[in-house]
C-alpha positions in Angstrom: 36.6 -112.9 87.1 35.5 -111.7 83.4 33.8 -113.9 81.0 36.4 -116.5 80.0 37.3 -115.5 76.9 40.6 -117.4 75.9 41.6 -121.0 75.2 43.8 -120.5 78.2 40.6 -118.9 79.9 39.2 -121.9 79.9 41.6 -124.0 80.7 41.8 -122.2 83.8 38.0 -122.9 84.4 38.4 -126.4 83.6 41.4 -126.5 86.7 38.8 -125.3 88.8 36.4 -127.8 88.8 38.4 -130.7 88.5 41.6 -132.8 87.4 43.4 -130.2 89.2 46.7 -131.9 89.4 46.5 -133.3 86.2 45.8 -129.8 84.9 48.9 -128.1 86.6 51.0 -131.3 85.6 50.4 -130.8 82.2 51.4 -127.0 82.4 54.6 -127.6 83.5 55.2 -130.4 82.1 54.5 -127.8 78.8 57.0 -125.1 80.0 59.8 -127.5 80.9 59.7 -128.7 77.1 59.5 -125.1 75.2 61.6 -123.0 78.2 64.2 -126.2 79.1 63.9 -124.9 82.6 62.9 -127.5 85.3 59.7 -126.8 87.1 59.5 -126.0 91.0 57.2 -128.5 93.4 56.0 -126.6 96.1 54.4 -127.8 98.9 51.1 -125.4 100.6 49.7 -126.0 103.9 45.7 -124.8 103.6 43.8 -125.1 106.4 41.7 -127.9 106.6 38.8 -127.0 108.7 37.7 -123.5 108.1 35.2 -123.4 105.3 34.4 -121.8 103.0 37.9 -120.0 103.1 39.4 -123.7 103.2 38.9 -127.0 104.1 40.4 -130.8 103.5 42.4 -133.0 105.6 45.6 -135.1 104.6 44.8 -137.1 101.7 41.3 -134.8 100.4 42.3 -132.3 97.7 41.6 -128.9 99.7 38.6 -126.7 98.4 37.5 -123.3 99.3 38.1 -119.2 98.4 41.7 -119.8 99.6 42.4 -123.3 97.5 40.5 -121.9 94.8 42.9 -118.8 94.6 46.8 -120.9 95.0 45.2 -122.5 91.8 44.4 -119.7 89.6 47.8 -118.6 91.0 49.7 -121.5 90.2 47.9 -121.2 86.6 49.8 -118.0 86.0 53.4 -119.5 87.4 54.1 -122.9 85.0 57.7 -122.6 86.4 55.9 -124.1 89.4 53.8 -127.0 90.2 51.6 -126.6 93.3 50.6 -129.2 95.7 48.1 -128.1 98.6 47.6 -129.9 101.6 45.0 -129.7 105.1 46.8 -129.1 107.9 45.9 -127.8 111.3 46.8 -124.4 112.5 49.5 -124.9 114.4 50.8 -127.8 112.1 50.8 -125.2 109.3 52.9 -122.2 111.1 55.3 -125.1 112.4 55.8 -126.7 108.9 56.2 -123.4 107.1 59.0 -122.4 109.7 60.7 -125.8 109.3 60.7 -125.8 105.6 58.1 -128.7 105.4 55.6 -126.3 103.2 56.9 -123.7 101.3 53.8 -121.5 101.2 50.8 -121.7 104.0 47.0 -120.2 103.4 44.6 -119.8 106.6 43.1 -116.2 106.7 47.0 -114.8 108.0 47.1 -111.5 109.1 50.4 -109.6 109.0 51.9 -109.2 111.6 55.2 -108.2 113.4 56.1 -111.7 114.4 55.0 -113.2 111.2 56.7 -111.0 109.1 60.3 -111.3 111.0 59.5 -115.4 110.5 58.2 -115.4 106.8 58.2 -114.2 103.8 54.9 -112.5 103.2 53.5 -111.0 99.8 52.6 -107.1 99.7 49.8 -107.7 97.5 47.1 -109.5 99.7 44.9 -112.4 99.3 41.8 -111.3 100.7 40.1 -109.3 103.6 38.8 -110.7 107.0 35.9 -109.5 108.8 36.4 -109.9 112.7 33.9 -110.6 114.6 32.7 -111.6 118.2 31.0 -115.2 118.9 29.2 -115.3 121.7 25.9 -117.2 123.3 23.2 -115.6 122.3 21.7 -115.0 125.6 25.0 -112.7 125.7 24.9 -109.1 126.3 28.4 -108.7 124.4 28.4 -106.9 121.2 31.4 -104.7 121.2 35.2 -105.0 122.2 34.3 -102.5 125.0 31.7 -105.4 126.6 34.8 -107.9 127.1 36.1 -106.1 130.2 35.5 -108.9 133.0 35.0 -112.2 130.3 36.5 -115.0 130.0 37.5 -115.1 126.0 38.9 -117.9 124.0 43.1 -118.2 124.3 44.3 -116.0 120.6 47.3 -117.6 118.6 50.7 -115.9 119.8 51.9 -113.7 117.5 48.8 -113.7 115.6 46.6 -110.9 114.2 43.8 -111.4 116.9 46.2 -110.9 119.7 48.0 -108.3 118.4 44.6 -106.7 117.5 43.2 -106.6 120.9 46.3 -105.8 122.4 46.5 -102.3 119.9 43.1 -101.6 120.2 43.4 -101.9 124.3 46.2 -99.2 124.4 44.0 -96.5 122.2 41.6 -97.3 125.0 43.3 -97.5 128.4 39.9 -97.2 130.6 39.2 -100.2 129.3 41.1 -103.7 130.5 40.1 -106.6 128.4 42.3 -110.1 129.6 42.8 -111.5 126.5 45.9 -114.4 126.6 48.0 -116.0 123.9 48.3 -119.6 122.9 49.9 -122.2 120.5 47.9 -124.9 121.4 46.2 -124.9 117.8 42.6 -125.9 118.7 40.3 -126.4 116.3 37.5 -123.5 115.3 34.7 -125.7 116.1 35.8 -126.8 119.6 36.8 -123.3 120.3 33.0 -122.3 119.5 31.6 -125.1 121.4 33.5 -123.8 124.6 31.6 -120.9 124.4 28.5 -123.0 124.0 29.2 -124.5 127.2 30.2 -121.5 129.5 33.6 -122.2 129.4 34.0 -118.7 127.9 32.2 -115.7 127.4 33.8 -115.1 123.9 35.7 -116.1 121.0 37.0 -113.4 118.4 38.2 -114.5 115.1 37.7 -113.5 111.3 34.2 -114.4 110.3 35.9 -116.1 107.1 37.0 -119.2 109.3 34.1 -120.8 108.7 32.4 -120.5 112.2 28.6 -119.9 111.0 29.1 -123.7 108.8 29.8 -124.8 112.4 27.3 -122.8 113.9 24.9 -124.3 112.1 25.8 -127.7 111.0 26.2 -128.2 115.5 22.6 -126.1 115.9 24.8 -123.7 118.7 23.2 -121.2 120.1 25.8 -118.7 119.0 25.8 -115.0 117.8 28.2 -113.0 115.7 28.8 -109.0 116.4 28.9 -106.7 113.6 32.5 -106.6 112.6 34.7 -104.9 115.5 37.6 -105.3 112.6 38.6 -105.3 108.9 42.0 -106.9 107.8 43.8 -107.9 105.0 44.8 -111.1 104.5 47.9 -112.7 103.2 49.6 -116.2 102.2 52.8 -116.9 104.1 56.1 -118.2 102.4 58.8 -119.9 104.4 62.0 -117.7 104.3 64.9 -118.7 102.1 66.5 -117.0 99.5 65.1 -119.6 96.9 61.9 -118.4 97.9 62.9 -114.9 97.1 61.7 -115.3 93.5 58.8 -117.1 94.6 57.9 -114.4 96.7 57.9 -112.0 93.6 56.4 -114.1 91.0 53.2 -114.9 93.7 53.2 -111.1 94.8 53.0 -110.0 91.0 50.0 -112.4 90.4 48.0 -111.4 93.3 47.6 -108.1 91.9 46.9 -109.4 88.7 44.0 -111.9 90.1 42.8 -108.6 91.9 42.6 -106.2 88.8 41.6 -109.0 86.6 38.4 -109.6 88.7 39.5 -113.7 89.6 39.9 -112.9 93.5 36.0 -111.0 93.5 34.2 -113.6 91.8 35.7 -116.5 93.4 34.9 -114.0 96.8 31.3 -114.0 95.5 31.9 -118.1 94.7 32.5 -118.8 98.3 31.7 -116.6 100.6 28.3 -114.7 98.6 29.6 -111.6 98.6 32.6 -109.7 97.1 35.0 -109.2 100.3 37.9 -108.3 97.9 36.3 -104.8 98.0 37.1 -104.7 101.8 40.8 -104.9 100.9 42.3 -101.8 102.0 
């Protein structure tokens, strides 16, 4: 983001680093009195273990690139107040779907099933670098070195699977078993079955949070060069209220983007700019 320049400049600064719902409170509670319109709650699922795109569990305000970002959003939107929440994968995707959470955050990629479910934003929210976790006495390093391993179950209907599954049909002599699952388990369990042997490999977006894990667990786990490069987008549950709120968030994105607000808070979180990635 530019140097803050403006009194509302810096009140956006000053959301960021703390008071949040205080901050956004008082915004609406301002365009209620001068507009006499009411002002939207909406609920957000964030993911709550995948930092530094986003972490916080029920009851711990949510921080990270993705957080960061629904605020600077929200800052733009006064109709609306925003209240973000951690929540697991699969608890995010299922309250999205039943209406629980009006908008999720988690790294999404679109795709086919997602975009029949939900309401999803042309303008994205960031770019994802995938990448293969593996021991590192492995020998894997490409998608082509998966025929014959055992990899970590992909969500159903996800980017990964559908990924894989693409990238296997541009290649036919190459069979890679890959299988789909709901089950929703953690990053850091998924990592630590390949620690153990009970897979060969685990491919996900690099922006999950995996080397923190890495890390913080002292595995002995490697990540490939990226064998991917995806957009990344925030899902809305599908109603026709949330047909405004599909524009009004759509229109701001792009605006965050030419503005500079989505690179530096890239640089804030992840230490580099992976807005530029955005294709």
């Amino acid at each position: 983001m530019h140097t803050i320049k403006s009194t509302s400049r810096r009140r956006l600064g000053q959301a960021f680093i703390g008071g949040v719902v205080i901050a956004f409170s008082a915004v609406g509670a301002s365009y209620a009195q001068t507009s006499g319109g009411s002002v939207r709650t909406i609920k957000i699922a964030t993911a709550a273990e995948s930092k530094p795109l986003s972490w916080g569990a029920i009851g711990t305000e949510p921080q990270g690139y993705e957080p960061d970002v629904l605020r600077a959003i929200n800052a733009k939107l006064p109709q609306y107040k925003f209240e973000l929440e951690g929540a697991s994968d699969i608890a995010q995707e299922t309250g999205l779907a039943t209406g629980k959470y009006q908008i999720a955050s988690g790294g999404y990629f679109k795709a086919p099933a997602r975009a029949k479910q939900f309401l999803i934003p042309d303008n994205p929210v960031g770019a994802s670098l995938t990448k293969i976790y593996t021991r590192k006495d492995s020998n894997i390093a490409g998608l082509k070195d998966l025929v014959g391993k055992k990899i970590v179950p992909v969500s159903a209907g996800g980017g990964i699977y559908r990924f894989i599954t693409k990238w296997q049909e541009e290649n036919p002599g190459y069979k890679i078993d890959v299988t789909a699952s709901s089950a929703g388990v953690p990053y850091p369990d998924r990592l630590k079955e390949v620690q153990n042997g009970k897979y060969d490999a685990l491919v996900l977006p690099s922006n999950l949070g995996e080397q923190t894990v890495i890390d913080s667990q002292k595995l002995a786990i490697k990540a490939s060069e990226p064998v991917s490069i995806d957009n990344t987008y925030l899902l809305i549950h599908r109603s026709d209220e949330n047909k405004a709120l599909l524009d009004d968030v759509n229109k701001v994105l792009k605006e965050l983007k030419n503005d500079g607000t989505l690179a530096k808070l890239s640089q804030k979180w992840f230490g580099e700019n992976i807005v530029s990635y955005i294709k």
